[in-house]
C-alpha positions as CSV (number, residue, x, y, z in Angstrom):
1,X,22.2,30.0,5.3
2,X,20.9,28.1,2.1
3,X,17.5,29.6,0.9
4,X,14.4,27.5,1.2
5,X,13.6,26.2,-2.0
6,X,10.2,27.8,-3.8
7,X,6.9,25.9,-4.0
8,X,5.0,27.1,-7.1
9,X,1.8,24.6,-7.5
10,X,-0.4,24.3,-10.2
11,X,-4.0,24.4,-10.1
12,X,-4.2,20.5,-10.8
13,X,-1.9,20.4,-7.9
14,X,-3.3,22.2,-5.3
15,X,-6.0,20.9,-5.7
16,X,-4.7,17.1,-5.2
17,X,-2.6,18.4,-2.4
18,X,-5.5,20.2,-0.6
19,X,-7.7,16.5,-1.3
20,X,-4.9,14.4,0.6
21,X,-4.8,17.2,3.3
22,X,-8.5,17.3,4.3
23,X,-9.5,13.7,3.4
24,X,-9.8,11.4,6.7
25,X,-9.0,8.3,4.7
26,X,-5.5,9.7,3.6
27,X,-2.5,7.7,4.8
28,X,-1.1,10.2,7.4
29,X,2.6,10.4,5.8
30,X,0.9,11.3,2.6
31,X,-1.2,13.6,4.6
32,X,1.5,15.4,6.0
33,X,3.6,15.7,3.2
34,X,0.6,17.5,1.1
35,X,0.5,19.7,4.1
36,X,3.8,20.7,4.2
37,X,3.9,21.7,0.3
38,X,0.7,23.8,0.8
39,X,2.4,25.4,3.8
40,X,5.5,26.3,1.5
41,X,3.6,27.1,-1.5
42,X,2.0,29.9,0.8
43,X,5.0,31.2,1.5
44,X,5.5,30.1,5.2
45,X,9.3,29.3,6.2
46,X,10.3,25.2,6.7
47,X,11.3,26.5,10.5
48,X,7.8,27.4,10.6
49,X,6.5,24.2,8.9
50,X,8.7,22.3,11.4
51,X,7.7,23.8,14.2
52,X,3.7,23.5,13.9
53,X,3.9,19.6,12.5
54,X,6.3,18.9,15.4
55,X,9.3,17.6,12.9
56,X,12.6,18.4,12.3
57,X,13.3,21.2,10.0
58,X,15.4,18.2,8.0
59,X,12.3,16.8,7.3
60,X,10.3,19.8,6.1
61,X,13.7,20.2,3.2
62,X,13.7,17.0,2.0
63,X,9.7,17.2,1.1
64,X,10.4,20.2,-0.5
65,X,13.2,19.2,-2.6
66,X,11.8,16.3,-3.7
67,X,8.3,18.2,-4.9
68,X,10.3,20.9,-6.3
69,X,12.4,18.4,-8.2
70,X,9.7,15.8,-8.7
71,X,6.0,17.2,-8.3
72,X,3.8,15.4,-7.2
73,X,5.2,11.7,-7.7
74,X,8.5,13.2,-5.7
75,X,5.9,12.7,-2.5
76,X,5.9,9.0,-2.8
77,X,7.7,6.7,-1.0
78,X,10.9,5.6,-2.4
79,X,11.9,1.4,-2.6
80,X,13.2,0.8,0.1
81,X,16.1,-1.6,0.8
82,X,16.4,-4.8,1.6
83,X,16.8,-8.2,0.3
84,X,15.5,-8.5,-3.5
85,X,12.0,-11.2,-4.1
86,X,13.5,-14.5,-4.9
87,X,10.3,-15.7,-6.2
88,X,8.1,-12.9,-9.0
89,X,5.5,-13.0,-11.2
90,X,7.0,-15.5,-13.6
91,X,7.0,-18.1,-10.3
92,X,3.2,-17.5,-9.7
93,X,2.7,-18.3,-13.2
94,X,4.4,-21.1,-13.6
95,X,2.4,-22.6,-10.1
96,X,-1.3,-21.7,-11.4
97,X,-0.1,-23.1,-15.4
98,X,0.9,-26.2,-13.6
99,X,-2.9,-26.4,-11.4
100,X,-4.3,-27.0,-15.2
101,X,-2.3,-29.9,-16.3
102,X,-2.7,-33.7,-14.6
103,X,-0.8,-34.6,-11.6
104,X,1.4,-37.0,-12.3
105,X,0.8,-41.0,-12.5
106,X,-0.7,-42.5,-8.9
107,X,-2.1,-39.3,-7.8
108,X,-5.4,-37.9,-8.2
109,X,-5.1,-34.5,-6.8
110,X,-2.5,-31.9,-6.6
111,X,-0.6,-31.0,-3.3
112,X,1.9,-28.2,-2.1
113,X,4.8,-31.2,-1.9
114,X,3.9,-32.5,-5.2
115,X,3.8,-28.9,-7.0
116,X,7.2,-28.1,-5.5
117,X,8.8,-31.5,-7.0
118,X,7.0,-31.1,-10.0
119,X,8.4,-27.6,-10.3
120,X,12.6,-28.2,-9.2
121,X,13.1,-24.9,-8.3
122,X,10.7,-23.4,-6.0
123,X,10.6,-25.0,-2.6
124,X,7.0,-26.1,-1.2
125,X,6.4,-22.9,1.1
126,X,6.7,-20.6,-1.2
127,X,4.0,-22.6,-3.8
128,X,1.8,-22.8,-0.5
129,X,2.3,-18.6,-0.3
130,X,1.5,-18.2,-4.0
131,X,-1.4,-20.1,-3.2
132,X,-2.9,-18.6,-0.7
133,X,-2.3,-14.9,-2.5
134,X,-4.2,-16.3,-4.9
135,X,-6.7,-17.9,-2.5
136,X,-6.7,-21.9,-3.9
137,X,-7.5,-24.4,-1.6
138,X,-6.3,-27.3,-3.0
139,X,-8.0,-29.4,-0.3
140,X,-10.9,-28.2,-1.7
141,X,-10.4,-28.7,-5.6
142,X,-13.2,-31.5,-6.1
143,X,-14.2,-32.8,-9.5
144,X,-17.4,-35.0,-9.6
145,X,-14.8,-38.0,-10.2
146,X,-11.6,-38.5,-9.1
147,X,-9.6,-41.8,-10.1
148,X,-6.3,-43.0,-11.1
149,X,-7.2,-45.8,-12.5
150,X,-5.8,-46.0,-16.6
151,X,-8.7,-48.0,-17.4
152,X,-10.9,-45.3,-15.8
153,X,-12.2,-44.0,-18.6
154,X,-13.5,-46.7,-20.1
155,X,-15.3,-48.4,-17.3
156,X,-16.6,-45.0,-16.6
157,X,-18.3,-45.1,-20.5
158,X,-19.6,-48.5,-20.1
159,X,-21.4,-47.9,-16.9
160,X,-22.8,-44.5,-18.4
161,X,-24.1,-46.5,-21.3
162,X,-26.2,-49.0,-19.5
163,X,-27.8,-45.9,-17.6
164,X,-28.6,-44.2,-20.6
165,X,-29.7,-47.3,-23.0
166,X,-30.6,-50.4,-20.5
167,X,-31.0,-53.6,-21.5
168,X,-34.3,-54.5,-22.2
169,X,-36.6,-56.0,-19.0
170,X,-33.5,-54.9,-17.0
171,X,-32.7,-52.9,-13.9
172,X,-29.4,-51.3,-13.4
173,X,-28.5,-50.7,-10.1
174,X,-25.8,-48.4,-8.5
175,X,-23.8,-49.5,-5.3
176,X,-21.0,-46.6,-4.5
177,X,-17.6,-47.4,-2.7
């Protein structure tokens, strides 16, 4: 039979174990695990351990090890497996730089369609995920004026003008859409 392997905690230790163990807003697995290494820090056998927390005694040795080899961080959970993200950080950033500039000619507003062809390379759900994550409603991006007319700008300055500097014994009127 292979000996248990020994527990010795420091006091900075404990005392974050003992915290994760009495604390009601602990995650349970973290919970459980801070139990178990206060259990075998006091000397009580992983049989023991097993028995009273209702695991296997497989369980108990694998917390142990990893503490022993790892401390504290050893009680974390591990990456688990799976599939790789195909879209990171560098996506995100790429969809929210491309919010600031103009969409492109004949439109006033951007869309999730019209972000993913602007982009290529990310496809339309994920840049409505990204989105959302970041909690943009694009439905809801208003500016006081929205036009795609080229000769906007212009018209816009000339119909400011005669509101701020009328003609004389005029009235300037305003009749919307």
């Amino acid at each position: 039979m292979v000996a248990a392997t020994p527990i010795v905690l420091e006091p900075d230790e404990r005392e974050q174990l003992e915290r994760w163990a009495r604390t009601p807003t602990t995650e349970q697995r973290r919970s459980f695990r801070a139990r178990v290494i206060l259990a075998a820090a006091g000397r009580e056998g992983s049989t023991s351990i097993a028995a009273r927390e209702r695991v296997r005694l497989t369980t108990v040795s694998t917390w142990r090890v990893r503490f022993a080899a790892q401390g504290l961080a050893g009680l974390q959970d591990e990456p688990r497996p799976g599939r790789p993200r195909t879209y990171g950080p560098e996506a995100e950033q790429r969809v929210l730089a491309k919010l600031d500039e103009a969409p492109p000619v004949g439109f006033s507003v951007w869309n999730g369609r019209l972000l993913a062809s602007a982009l290529g390379d990310i496809p339309a759900h994920q840049v409505w995920a990204i989105l959302q994550k970041h909690g943009i409603q694009l439905q809801r991006r208003r500016s006081w004026c929205l036009s795609n007319d080229p000769e906007f700008a212009p018209k816009a300055a000339e119909i400011v003008g005669l509101y701020l500097d009328p003609p004389e014994n005029a009235v300037v009127l305003s009749v919307g859409e």
